[in-house]
N, C-alpha and C positions, 0 to 999 in steps of 0.2 A: 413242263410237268413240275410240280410242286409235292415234295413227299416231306411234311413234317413228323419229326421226330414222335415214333409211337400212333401213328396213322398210317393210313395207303396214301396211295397217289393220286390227286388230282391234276385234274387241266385246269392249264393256264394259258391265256394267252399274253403276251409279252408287249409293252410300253413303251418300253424303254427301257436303254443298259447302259452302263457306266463302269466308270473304275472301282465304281465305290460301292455299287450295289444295283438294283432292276423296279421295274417296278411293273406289276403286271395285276388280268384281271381273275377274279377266280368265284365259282359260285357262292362258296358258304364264306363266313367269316373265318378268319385265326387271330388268335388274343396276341396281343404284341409284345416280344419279346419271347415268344416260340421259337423253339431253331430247327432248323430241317437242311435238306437237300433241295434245289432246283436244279431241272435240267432243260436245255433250249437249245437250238440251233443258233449259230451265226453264221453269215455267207460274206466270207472274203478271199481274197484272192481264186476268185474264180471257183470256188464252191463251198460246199454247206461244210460246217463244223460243229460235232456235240459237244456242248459246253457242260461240266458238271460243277457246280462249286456249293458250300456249306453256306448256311444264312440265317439272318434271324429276322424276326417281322418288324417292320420300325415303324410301321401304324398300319392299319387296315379300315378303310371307309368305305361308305355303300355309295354305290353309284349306280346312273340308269342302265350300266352293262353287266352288274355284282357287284362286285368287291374288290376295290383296288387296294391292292397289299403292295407296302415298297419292303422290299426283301434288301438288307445290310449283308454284305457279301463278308464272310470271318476266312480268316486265312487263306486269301488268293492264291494259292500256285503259281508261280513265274508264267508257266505254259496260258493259264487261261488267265491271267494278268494281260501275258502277249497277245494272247487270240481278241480281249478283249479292245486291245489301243489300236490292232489291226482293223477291224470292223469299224470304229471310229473314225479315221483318214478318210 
């Protein structure tokens, strides 16, 4: 789920994740450099974890499934820093 600042919440569905940020798909566009909230599941060590971290839009392009938005991850938390290198392995 994707909550930019001064909107609701949409769905996402998720692409890929990294240290550095995500990149996922979503119906409408968001102008680049919006910042908001996403939140996502990761599954490691044997089950599911809710990931919440703050982000900003680092382009948003149309594609045959929406709109892939790569979302810049701003001030990782250690916790979802860790959750995120665990899920990587």
């Amino acid at each position: 789920m994707l909550v930019m600042d001064g909107a609701g919440p949409v769905a996402a569905r998720t692409l890929d994740v990294g240290p550095g940020g995500m990149a996922a798909i979503i119906a409408e566009p968001v102008p680049t450099g919006k910042q908001g909230k996403v939140l996502f599941e990761l599954f490691y060590d044997g089950s599911a974890h809710i990931i919440e971290a703050r982000v900003s839009v680092s382009h948003c392009i149309f594609s045959s499934a929406g709109f892939k938005v790569g979302l810049t991850f701003l001030q990782l938390d250690m916790a979802v820093s860790s959750a995120i290198s665990k899920f990587m392995r």
